[in-house]
N, C-alpha and C positions, 0 to 999 in steps of 0.2 A: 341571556348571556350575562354574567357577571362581571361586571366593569372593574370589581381590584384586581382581579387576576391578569386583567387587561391594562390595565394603570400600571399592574406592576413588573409588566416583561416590558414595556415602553422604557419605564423608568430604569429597567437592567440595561437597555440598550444605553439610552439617552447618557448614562454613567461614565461608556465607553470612550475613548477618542475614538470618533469616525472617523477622521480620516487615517485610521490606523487599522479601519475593522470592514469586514464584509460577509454577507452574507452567504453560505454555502447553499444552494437549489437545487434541489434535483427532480421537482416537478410534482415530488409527494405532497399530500395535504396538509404535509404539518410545517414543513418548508414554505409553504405557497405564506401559510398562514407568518410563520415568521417573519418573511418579507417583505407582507405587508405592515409589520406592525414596526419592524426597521424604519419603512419607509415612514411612519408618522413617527416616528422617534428624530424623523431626520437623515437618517442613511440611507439610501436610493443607490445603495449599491450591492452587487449578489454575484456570482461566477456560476457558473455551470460548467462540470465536467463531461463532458459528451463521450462517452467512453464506444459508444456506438452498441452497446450491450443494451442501453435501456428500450426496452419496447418504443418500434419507429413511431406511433399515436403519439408516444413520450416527449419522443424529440420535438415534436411537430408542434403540440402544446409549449413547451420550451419559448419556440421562436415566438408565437403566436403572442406570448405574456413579456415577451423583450417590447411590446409596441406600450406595454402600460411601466416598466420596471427596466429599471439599467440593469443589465444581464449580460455579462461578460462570459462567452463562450471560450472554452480552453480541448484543444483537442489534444488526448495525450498520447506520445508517441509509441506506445507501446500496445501491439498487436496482440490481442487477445487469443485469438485461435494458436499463434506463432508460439507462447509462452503456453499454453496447453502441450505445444507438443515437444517444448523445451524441456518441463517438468513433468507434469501429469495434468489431467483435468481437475479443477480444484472439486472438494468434497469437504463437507462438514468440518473437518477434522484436520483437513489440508486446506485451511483461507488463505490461502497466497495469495488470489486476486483483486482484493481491494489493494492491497500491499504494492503491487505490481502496477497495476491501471489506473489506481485513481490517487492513494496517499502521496506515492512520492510528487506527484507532476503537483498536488495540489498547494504542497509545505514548498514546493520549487515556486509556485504562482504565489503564496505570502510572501518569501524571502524578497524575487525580483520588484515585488510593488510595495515593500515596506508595511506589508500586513501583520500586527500583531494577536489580533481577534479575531477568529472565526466565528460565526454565528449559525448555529443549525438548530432545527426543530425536532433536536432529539427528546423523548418521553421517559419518562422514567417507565411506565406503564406497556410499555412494549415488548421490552425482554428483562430476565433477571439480571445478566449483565447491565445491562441503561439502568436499572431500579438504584445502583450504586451509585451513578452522575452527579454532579453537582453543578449549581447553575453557572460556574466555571472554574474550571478545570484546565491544568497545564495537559498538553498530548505527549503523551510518555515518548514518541518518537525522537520528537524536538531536544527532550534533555540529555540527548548524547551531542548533541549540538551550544557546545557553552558561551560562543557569541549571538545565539537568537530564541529566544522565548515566544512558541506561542500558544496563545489560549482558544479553548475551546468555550463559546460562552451560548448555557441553552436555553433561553428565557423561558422556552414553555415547558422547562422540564419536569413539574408538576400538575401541565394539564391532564385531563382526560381525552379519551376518542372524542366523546361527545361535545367537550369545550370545544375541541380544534373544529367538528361539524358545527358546529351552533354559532361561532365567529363566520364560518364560512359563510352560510347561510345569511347571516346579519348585516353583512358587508358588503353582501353579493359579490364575491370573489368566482371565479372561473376558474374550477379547479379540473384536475386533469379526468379528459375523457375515459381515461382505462378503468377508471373506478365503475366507469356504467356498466362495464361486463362480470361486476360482482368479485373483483381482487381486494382482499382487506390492505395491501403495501403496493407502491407504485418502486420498483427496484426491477435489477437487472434479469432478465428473462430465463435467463442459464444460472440462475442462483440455486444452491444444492439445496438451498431452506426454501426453496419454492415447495406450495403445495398443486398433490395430481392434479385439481381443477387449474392451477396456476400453467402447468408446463401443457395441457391439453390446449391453453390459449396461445402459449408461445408456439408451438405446433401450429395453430390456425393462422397467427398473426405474422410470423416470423419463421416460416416453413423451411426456406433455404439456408437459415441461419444455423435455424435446429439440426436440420441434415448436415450440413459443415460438421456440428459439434458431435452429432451422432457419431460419425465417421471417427473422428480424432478417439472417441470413448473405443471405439470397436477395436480402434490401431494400438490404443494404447494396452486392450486387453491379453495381445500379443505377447505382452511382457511377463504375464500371470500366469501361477499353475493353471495346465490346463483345465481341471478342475471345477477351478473358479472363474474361469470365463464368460459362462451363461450368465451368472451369476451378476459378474457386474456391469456386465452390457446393458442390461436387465434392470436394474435398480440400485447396485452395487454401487457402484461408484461415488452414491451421491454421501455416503457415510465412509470411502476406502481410506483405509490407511497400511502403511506396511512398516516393513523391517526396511532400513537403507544397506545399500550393497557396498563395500567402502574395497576398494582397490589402491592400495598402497604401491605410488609411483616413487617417491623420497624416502628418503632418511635424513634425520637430525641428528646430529650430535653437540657437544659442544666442552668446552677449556675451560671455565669462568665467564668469559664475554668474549670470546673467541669460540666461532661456531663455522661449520661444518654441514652443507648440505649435499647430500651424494643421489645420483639416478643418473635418465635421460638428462641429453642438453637441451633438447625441446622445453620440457617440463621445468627446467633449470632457470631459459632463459625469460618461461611466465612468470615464476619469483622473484626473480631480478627486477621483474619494472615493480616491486612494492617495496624495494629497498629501503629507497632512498626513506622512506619512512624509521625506518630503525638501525640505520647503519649509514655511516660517511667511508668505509672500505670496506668495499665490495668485487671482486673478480671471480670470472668460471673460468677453471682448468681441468679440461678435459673432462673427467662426469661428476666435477666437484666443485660448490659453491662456495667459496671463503667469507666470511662476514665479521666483523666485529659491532657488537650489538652498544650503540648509543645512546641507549634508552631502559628505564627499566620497566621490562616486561616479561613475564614467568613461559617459560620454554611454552606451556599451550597455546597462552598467549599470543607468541611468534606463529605457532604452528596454525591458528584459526585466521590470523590474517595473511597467513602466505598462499593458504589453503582456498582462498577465495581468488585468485589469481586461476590456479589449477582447475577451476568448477564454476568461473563465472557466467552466466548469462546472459550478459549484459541487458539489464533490465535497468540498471542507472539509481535504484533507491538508496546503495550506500554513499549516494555521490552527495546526496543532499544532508546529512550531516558533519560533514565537513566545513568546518567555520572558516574556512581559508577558499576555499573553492577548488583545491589542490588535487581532489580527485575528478576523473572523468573518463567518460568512455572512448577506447580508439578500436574501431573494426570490432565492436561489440565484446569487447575487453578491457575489465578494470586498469587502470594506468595515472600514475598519479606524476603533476606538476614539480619537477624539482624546486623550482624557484618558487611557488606556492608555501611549500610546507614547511610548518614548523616542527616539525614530529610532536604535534600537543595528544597523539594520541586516541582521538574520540572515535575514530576509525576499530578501535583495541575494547569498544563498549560495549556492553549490555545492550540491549534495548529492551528495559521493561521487565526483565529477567527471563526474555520469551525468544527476540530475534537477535542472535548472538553475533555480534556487528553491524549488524543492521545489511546484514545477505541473506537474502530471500533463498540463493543455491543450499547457502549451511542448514538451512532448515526444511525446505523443503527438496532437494532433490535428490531423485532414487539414487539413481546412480553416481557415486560422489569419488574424485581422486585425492590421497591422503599424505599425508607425511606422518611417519612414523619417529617416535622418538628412541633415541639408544643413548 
């Protein structure tokens, strides 16, 4: 084992404020290895997202490595099977669910404990995407968020496979047992980038789980030309993407800053509770919302954050770029704090130039309701 390369992810940590940083775990060997070298760096501190997805062996090791390593278990409130059957089953192309299960709760466990560093044993060597990393890195998420910064920091991000094995080995670390049935990644069992040998285990190991997700795949097929049903029952699914289906329940109009929203009152009265965000006068009369706009923000603007109101799923991830705390869920509906907000806007963000407010519905879900502009 070469000792600079190991001198010098200690010394990346050691740099850090610990008690501002922790390490992310998820039981993989490149994690286990980070952990360790945290912990001679000094920080003996790590979180585990228990998302219930990762192979039960997973968990089990988890706990087993809490008796050597402070290991803070986070369980996140968000149902896996339940958001399959809200959106779709995620595939290649549709990554919702990290997004969904494990990002937001995780930026939510930095924020509440004062974490400004994350720590994972991300590789450059793993995918083409990681080959870009840097040994830290802001998380594009976080920068719609203008009162909190956090970094991603990956010390071994120019090891090899074999460094991380050969530290293992050296150290006699206790790494996780799933590796022994021949998986090159310890990750979640229903991941669409698992390979056939990978999902013929989640099948032996996690049989009930499989048939759960089986079922949701076959339900969801429902939706599809018949066609293409075999199809993605079948293997389909793991690569699906489609066209979104957009049903226009509103209309937009507007005066200068004097606007006009016309439909249902139902539909009326889910944009009313994102008001208070861009308007201090607001009233519904009869199938028409009156508004004047407090803010300056360009009519799609308006239209993509009202629109998330109409198509929410309450899954909570735009809750946590809110620097006020002003947003939150009610009866699994976005709804934001009058007395919270300052209409600073960050709500009206980019994320990344990918997740267009930071709603998981505006991006990924089939069937979406619109406001139209006139």
């Amino acid at each position: 084992m070469d000792n600079k390369i190991v001198d010098a992810a200690v010394d990346r940590v050691q740099s850090l404020d610990l008690s501002k940083s922790v390490v992310l775990f998820s039981g993989g060997k490149d994690s286990l290895v980070t952990m360790d070298i945290a912990k001679r760096a000094g920080l003996d501190k790590a979180v585990y997202l228990n998302s219930e997805l990762e192979f039960s062996i997973s968990r089990k090791y988890v706990r087993v490595m809490g008796e050597k390593y402070n290991i803070d278990h986070v369980r996140p409130e968000n149902d896996f099977f339940e958001f399959c059957r809200r959106l779709c089953p995620p595939s290649k192309r549709l990554k919702w669910c990290c997004k969904v299960i494990k990002l937001g709760f995780s930026m939510d466990y930095c924020i509440k404990n004062n974490i400004t560093h994350q720590i994972t044993g991300v590789r450059a060597g793993e995918s083409k995407k990681r080959s870009k990393y840097k040994v830290i890195d802001k998380i594009p998420f976080t920068t719609a968020n203008p009162k909190y910064e956090l970094f991603q920091v990956n010390p071994i991000v120019n090891w090899t496979e074999q460094d991380v094995w050969d530290y293992i080995i050296e150290k006699n670390l206790d790494y996780n047992p799933l590796y022994d049935y021949g998986v090159n990644r310890v990750g979640c069992w229903c991941c669409p980038f698992n390979t056939r040998s990978e999902w013929q285990l989640a099948r032996d190991l996690e049989t009930e789980k499989v048939q759960i997700f089986m079922k949701i795949i076959k339900d969801f097929s429902r939706k599809l030309p018949a066609n293409y049903r075999n199809k993605y029952i079948k293997n389909g699914w793991r690569s699906f993407a489609t066209s979104y289906n957009k049903t226009e329940v509103l209309k937009m109009s507007n005066n200068n800053k004097k606007f006009i929203l016309e439909g249902k009152e139902d539909y009326l009265a889910k944009v009313k509770k994102l008001m208070p965000i861009i308007s201090d006068i607001y009233k519904i009369k009869d199938t028409k919302l009156y508004f004047n706009l407090k803010v300056d923000l360009m009519r799609k603007q308006i239209r993509l954050l009202l629109e998330k109101t109409l198509n929410c799923i309450g899954c909570g991830l735009c809750t946590v770029i809110c620097p006020e705390g002003a947003l939150y869920l009610e009866k699994e509906s976005i709804e934001v704090d009058q007395s919270r907000c300052v209409s600073c806007l960050s709500c009206c963000r980019k994320i990344n130039n990918k997740l267009k407010m930071g709603c998981i519905a505006r991006n990924y879900k089939i069937n979406r309701l619109c406001i139209s502009l006139i």
